[in-house]
CHARMM internal coordinates of N, CA and C (Angstrom, degrees):
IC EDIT
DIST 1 N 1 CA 1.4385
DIST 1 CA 1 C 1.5294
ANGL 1 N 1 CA 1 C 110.11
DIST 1 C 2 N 1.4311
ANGL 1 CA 1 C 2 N 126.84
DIHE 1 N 1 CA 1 C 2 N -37.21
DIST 2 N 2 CA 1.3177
ANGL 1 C 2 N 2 CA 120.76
DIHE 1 CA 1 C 2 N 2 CA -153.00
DIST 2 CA 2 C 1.8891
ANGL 2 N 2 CA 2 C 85.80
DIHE 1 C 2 N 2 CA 2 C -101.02
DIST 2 C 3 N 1.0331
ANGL 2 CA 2 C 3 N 128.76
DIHE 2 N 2 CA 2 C 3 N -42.59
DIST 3 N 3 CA 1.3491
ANGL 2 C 3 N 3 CA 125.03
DIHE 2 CA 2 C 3 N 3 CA -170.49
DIST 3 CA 3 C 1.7469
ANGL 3 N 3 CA 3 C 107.12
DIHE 2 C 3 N 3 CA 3 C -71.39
DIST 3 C 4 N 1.6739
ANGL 3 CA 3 C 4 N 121.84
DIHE 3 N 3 CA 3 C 4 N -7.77
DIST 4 N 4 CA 1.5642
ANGL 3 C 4 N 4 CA 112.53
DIHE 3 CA 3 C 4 N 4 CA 170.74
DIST 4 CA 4 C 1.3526
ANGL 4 N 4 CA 4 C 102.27
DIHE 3 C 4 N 4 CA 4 C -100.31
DIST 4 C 5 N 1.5486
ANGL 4 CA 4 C 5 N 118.24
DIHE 4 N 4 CA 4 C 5 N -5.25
DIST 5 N 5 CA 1.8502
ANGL 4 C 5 N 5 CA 98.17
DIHE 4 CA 4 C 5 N 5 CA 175.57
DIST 5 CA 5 C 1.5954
ANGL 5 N 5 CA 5 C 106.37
DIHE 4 C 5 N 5 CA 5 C -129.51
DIST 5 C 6 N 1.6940
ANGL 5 CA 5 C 6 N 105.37
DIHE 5 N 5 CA 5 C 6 N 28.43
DIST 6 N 6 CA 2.1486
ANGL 5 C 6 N 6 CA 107.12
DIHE 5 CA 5 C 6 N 6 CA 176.44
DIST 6 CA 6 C 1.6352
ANGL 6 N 6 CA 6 C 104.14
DIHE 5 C 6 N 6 CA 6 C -161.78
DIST 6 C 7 N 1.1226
ANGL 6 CA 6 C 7 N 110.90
DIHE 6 N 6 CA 6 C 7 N 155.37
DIST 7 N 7 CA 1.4764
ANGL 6 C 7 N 7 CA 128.13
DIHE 6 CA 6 C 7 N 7 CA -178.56
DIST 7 CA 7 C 1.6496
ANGL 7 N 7 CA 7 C 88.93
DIHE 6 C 7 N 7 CA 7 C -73.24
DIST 7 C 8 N 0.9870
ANGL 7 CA 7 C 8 N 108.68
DIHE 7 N 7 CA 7 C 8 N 127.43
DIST 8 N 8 CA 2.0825
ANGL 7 C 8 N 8 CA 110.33
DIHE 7 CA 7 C 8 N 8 CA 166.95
DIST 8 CA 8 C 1.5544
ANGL 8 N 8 CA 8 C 95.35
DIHE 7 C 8 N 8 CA 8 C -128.28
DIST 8 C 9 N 1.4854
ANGL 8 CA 8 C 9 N 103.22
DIHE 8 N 8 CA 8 C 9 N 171.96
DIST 9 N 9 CA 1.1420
ANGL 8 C 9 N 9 CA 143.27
DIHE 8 CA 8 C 9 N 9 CA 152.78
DIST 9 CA 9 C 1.3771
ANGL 9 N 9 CA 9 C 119.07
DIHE 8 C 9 N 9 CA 9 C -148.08
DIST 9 C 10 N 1.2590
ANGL 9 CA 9 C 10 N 124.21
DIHE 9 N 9 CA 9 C 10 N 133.60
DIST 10 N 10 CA 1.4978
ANGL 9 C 10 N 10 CA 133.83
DIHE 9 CA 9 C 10 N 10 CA -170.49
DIST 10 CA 10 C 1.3784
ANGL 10 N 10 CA 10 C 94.41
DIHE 9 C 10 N 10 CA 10 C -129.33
DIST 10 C 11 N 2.0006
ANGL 10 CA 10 C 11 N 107.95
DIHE 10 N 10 CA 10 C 11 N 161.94
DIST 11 N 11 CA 1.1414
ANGL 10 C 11 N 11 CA 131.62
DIHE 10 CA 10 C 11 N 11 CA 159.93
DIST 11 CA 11 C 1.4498
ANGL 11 N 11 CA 11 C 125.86
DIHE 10 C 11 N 11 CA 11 C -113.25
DIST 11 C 12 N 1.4777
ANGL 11 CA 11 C 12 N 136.01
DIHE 11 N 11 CA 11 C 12 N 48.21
DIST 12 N 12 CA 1.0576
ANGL 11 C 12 N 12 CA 134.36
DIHE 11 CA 11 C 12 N 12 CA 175.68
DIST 12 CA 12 C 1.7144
ANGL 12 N 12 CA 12 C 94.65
DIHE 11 C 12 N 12 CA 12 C 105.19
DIST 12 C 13 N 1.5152
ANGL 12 CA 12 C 13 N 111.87
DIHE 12 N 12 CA 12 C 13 N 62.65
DIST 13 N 13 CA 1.5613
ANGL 12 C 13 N 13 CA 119.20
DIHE 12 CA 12 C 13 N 13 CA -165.20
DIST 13 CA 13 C 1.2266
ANGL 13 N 13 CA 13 C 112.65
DIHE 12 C 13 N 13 CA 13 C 45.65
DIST 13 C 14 N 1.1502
ANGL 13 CA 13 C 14 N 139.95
DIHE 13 N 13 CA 13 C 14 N 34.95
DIST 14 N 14 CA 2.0660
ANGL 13 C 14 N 14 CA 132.61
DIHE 13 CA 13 C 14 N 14 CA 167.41
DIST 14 CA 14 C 1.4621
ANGL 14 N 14 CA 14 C 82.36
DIHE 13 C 14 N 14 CA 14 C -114.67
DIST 14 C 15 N 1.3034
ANGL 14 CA 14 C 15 N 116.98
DIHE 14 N 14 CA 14 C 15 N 150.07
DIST 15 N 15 CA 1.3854
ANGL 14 C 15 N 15 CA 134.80
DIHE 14 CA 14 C 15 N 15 CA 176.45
DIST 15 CA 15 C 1.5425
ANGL 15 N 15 CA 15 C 114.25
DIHE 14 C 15 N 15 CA 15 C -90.71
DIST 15 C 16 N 1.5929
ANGL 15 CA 15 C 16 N 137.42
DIHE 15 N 15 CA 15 C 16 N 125.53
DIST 16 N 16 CA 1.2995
ANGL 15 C 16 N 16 CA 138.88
DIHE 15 CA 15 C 16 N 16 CA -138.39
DIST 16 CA 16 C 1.5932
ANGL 16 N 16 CA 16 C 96.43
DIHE 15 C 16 N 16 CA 16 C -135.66
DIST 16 C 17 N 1.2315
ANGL 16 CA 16 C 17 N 100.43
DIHE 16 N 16 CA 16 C 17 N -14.85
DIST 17 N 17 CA 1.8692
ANGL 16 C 17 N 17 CA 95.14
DIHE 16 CA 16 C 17 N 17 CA -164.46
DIST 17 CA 17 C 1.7284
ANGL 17 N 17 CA 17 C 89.89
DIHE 16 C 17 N 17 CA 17 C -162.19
DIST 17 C 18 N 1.3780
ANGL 17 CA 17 C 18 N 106.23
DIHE 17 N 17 CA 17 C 18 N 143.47
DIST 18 N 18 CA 1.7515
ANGL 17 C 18 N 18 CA 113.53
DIHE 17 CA 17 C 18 N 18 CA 148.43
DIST 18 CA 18 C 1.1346
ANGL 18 N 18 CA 18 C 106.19
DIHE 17 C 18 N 18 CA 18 C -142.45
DIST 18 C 19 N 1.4110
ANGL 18 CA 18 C 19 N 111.47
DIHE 18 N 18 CA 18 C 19 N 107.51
DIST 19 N 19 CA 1.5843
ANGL 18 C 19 N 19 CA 118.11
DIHE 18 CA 18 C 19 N 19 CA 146.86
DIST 19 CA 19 C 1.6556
ANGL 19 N 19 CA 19 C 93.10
DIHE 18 C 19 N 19 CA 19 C 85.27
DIST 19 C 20 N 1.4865
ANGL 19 CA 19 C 20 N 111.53
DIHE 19 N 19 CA 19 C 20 N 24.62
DIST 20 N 20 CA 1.4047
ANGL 19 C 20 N 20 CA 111.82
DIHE 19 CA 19 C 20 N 20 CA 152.68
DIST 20 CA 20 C 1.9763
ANGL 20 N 20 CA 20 C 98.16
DIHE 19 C 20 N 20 CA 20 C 113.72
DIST 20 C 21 N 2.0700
ANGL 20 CA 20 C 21 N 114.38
DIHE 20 N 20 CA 20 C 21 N -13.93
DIST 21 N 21 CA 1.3790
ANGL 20 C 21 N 21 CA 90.03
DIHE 20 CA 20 C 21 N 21 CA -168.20
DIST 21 CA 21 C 1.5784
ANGL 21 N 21 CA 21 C 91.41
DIHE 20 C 21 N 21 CA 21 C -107.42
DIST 21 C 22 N 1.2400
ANGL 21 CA 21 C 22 N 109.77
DIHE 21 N 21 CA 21 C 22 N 134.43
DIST 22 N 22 CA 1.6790
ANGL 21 C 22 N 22 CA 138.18
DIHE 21 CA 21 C 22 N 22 CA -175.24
DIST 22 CA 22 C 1.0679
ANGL 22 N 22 CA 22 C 93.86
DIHE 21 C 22 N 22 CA 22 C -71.38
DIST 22 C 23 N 1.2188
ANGL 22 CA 22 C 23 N 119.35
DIHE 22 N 22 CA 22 C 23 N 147.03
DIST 23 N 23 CA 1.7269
ANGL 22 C 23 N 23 CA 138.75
DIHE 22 CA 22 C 23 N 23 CA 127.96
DIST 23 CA 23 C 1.5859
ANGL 23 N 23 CA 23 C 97.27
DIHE 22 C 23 N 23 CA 23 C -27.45
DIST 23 C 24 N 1.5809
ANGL 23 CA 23 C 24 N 104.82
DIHE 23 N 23 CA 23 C 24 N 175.14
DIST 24 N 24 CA 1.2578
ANGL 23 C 24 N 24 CA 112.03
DIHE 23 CA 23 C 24 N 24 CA 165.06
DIST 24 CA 24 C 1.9689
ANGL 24 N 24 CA 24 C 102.62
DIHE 23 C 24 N 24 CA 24 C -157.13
DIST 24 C 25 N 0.7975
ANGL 24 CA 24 C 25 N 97.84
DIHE 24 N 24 CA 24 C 25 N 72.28
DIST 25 N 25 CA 1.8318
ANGL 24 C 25 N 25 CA 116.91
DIHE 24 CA 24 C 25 N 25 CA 172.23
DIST 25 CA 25 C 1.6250
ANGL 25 N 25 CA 25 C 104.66
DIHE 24 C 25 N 25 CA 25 C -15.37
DIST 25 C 26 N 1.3252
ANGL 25 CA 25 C 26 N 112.35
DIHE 25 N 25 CA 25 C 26 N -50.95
DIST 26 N 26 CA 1.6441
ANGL 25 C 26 N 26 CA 118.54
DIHE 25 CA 25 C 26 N 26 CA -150.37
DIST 26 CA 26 C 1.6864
ANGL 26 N 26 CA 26 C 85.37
DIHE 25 C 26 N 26 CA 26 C -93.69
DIST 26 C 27 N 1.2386
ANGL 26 CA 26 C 27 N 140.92
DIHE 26 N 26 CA 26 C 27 N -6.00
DIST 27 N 27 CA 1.4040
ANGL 26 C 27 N 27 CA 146.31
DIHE 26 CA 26 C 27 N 27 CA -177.62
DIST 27 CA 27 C 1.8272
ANGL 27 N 27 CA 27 C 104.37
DIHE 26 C 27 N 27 CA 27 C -106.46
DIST 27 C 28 N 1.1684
ANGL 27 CA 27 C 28 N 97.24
DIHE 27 N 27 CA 27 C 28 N -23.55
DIST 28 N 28 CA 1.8937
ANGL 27 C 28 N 28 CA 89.48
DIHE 27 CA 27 C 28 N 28 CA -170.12
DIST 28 CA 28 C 1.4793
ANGL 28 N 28 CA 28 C 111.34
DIHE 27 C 28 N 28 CA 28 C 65.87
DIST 28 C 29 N 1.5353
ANGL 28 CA 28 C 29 N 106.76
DIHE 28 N 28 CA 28 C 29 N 29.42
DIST 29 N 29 CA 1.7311
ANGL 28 C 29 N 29 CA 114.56
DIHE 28 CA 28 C 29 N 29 CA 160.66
DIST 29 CA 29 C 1.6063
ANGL 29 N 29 CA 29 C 116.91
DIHE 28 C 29 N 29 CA 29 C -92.86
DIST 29 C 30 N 1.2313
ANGL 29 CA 29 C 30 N 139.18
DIHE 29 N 29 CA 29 C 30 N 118.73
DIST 30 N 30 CA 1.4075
ANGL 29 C 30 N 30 CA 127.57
DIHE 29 CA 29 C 30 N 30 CA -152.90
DIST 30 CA 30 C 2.1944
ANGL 30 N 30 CA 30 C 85.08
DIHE 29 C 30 N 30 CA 30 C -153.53
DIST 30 C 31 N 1.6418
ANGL 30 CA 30 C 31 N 89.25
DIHE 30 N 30 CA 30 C 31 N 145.37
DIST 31 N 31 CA 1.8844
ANGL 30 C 31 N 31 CA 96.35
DIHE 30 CA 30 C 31 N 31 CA -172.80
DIST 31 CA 31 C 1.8953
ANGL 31 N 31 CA 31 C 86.40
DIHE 30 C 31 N 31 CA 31 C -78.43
DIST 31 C 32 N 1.2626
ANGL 31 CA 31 C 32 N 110.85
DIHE 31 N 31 CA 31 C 32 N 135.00
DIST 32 N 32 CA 1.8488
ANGL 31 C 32 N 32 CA 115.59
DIHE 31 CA 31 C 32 N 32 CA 144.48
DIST 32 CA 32 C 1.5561
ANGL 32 N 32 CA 32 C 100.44
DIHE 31 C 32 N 32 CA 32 C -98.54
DIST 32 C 33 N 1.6036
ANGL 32 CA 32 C 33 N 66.49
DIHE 32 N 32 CA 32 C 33 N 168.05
DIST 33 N 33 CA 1.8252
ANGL 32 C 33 N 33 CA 74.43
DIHE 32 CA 32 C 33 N 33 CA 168.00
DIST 33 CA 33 C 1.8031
ANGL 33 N 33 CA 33 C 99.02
DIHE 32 C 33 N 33 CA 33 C -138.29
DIST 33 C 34 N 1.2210
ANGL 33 CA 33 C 34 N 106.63
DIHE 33 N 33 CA 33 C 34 N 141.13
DIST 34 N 34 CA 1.7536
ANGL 33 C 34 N 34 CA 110.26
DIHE 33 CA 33 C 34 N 34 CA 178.20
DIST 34 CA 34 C 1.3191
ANGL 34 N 34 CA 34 C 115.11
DIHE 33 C 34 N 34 CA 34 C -125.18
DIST 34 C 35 N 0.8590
ANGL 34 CA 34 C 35 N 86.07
DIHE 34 N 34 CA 34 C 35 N 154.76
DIST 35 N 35 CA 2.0124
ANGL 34 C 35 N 35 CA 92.74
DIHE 34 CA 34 C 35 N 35 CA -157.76
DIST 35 CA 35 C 1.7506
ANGL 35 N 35 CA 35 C 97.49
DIHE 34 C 35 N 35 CA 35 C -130.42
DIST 35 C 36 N 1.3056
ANGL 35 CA 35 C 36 N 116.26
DIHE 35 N 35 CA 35 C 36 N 123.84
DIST 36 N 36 CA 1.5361
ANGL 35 C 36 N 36 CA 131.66
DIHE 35 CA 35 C 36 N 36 CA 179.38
DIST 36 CA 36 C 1.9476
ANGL 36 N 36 CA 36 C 90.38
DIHE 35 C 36 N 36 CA 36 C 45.74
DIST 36 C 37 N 1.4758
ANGL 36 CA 36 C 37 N 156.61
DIHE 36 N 36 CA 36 C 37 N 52.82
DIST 37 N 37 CA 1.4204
ANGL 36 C 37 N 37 CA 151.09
DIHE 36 CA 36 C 37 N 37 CA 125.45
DIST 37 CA 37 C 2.0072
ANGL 37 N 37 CA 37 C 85.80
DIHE 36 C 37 N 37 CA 37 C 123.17
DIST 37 C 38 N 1.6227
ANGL 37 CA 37 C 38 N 122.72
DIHE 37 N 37 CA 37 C 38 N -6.04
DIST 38 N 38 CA 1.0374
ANGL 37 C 38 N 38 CA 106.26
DIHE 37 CA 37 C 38 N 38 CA -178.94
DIST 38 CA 38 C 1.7655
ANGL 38 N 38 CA 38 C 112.79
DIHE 37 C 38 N 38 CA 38 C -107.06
DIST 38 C 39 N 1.1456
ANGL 38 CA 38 C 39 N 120.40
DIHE 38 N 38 CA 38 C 39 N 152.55
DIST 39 N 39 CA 1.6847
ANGL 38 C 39 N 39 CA 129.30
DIHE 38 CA 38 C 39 N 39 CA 175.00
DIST 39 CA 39 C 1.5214
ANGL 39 N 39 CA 39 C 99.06
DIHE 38 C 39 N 39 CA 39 C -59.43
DIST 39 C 40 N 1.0425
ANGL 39 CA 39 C 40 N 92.42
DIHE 39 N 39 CA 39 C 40 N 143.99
DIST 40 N 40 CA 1.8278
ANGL 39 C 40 N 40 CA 107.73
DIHE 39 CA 39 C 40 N 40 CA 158.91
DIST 40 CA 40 C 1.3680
ANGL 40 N 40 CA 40 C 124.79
DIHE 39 C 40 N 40 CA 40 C -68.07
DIST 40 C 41 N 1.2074
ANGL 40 CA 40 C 41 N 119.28
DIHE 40 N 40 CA 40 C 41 N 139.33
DIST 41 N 41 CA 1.6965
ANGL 40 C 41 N 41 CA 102.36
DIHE 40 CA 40 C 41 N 41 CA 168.46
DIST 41 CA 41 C 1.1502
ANGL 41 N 41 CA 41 C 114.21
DIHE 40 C 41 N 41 CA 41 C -95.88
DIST 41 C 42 N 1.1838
ANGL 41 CA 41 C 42 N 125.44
DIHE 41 N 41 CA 41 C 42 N -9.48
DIST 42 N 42 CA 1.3147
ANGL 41 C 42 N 42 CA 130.26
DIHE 41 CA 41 C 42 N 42 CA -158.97
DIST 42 CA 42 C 2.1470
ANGL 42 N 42 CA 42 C 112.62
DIHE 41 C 42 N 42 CA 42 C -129.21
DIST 42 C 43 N 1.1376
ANGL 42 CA 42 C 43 N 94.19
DIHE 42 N 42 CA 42 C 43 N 162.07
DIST 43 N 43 CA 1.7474
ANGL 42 C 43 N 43 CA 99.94
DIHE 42 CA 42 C 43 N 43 CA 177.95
DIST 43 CA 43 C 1.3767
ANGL 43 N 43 CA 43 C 104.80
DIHE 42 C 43 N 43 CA 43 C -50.27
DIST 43 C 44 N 1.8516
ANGL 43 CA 43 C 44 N 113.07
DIHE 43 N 43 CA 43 C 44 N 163.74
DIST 44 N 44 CA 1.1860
ANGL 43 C 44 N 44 CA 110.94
DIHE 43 CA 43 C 44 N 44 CA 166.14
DIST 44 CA 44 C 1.8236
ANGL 44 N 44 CA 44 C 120.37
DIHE 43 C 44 N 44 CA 44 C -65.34
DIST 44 C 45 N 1.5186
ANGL 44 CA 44 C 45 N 99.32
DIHE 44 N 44 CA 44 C 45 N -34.26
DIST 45 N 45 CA 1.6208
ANGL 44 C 45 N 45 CA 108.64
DIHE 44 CA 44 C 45 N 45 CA 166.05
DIST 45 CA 45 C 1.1818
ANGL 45 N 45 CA 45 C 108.88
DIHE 44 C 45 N 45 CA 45 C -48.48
DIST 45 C 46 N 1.3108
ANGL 45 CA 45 C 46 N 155.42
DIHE 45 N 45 CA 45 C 46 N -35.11
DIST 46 N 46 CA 1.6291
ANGL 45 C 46 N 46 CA 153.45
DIHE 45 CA 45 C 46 N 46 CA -130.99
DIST 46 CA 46 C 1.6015
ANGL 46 N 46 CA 46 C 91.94
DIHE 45 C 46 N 46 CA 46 C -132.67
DIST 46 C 47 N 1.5680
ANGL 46 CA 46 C 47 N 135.73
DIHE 46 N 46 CA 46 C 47 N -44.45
DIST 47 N 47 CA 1.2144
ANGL 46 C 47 N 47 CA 140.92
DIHE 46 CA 46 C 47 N 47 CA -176.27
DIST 47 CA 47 C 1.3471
ANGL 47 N 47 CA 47 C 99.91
DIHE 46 C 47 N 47 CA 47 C -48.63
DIST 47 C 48 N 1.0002
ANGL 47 CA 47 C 48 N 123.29
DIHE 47 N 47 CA 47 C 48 N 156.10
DIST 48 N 48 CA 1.7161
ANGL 47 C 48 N 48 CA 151.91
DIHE 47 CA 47 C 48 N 48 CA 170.44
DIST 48 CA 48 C 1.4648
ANGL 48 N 48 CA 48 C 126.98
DIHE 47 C 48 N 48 CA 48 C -154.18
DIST 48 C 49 N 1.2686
ANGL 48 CA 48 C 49 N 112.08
DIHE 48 N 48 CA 48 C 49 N 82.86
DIST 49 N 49 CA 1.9474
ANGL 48 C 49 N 49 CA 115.83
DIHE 48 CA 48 C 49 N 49 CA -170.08
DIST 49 CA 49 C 1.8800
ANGL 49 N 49 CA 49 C 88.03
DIHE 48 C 49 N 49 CA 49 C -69.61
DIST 49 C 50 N 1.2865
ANGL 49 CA 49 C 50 N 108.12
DIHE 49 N 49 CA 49 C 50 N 173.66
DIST 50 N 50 CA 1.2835
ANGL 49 C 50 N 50 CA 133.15
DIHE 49 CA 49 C 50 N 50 CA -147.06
DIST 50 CA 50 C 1.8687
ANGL 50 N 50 CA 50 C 82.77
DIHE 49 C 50 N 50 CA 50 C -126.74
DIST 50 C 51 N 1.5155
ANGL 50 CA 50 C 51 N 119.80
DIHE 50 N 50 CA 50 C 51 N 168.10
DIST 51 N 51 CA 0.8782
ANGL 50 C 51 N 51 CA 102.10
DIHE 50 CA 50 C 51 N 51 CA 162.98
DIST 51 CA 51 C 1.5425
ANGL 51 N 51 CA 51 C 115.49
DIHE 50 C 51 N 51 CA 51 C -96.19
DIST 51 C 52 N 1.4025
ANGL 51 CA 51 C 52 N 108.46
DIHE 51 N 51 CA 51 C 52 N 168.92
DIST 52 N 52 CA 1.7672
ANGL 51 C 52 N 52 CA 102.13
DIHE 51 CA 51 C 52 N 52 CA -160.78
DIST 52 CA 52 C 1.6911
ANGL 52 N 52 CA 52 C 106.96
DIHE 51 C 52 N 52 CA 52 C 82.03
DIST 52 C 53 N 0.8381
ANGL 52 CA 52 C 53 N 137.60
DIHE 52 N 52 CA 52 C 53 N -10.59
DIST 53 N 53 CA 1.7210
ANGL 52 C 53 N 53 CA 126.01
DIHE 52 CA 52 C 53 N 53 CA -173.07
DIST 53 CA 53 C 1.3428
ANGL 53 N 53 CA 53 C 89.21
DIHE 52 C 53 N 53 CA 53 C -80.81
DIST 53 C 54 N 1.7618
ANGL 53 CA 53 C 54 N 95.96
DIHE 53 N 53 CA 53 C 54 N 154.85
DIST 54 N 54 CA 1.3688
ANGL 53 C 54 N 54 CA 101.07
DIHE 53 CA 53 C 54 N 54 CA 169.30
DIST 54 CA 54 C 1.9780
ANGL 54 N 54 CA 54 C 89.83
DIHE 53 C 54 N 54 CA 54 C -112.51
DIST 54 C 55 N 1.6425
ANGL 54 CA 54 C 55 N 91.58
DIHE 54 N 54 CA 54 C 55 N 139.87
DIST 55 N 55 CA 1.2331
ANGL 54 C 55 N 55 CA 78.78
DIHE 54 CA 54 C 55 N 55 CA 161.78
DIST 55 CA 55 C 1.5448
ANGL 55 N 55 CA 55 C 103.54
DIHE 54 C 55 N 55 CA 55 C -134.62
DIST 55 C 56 N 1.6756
ANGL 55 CA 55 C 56 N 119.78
DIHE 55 N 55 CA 55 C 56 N 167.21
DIST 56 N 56 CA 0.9729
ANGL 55 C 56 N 56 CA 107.93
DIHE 55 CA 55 C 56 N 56 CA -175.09
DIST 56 CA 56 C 1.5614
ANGL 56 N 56 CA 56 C 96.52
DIHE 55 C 56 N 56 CA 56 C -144.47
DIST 56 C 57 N 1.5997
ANGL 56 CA 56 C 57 N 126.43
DIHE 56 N 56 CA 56 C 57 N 164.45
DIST 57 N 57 CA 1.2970
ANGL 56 C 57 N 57 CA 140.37
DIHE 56 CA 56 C 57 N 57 CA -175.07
DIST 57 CA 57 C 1.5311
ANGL 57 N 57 CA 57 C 125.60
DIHE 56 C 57 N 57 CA 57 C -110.12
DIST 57 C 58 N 1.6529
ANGL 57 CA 57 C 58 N 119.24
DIHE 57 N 57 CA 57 C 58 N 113.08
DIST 58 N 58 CA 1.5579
ANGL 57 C 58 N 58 CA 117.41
DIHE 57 CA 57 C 58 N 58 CA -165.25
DIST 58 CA 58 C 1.4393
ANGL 58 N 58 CA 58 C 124.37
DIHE 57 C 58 N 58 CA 58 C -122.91
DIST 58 C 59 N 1.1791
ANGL 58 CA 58 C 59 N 124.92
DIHE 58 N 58 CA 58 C 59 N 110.01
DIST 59 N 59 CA 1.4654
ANGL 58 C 59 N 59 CA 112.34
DIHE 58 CA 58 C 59 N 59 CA 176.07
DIST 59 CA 59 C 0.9921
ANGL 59 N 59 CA 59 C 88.01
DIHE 58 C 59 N 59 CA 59 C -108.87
DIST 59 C 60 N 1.4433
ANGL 59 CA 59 C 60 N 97.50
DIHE 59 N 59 CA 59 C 60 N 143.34
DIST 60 N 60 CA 1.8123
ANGL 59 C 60 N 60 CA 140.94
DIHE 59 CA 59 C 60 N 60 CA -179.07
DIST 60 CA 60 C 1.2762
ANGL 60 N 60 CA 60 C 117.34
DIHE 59 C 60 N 60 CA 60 C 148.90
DIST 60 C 61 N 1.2735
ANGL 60 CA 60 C 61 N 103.86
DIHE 60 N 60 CA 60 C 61 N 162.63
DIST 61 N 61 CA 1.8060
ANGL 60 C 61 N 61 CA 128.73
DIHE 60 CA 60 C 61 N 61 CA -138.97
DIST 61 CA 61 C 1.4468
ANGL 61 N 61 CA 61 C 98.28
DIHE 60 C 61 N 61 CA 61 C -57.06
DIST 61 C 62 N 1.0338
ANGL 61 CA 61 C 62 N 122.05
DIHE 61 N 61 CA 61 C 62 N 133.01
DIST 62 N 62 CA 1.5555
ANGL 61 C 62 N 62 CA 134.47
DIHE 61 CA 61 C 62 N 62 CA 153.44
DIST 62 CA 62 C 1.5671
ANGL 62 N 62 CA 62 C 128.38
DIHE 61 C 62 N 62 CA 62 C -56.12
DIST 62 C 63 N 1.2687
ANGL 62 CA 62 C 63 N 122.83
DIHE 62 N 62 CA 62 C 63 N 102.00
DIST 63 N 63 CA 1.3298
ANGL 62 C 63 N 63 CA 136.93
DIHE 62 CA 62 C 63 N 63 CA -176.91
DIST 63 CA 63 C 1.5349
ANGL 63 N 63 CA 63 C 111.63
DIHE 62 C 63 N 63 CA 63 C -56.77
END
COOR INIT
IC SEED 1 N 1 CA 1 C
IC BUILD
């Protein structure tokens, strides 16, 4: 779904880039992804939204 409607780059299914803005490793900025207000546990490769889920896409700092 996300690779027929955005520019990606992934690292072994974790999402690295959308539409050109990177992670930044040395910042502890990293993409989640949340599905119906909850985090993913898993890669975008391994994720599976339901139909009806909202999902949505976040870079910011890693706790």
């Amino acid at each position: 779904m996300l690779q027929d409607n955005f520019k990606i780059a992934d690292d072994k299914g974790m999402i690295t880039s959308i539409n050109g803005v990177s992670q930044d490793e040395k910042a502890g900025r990293y993409w989640f992804i949340e599905i119906n207000g909850k985090f993913a546990t898993k890669g975008a490769k391994e994720t599976k939204p339901k139909n009806g889920d909202k999902v949505s896409f976040d870079l910011h700092e890693a706790n």
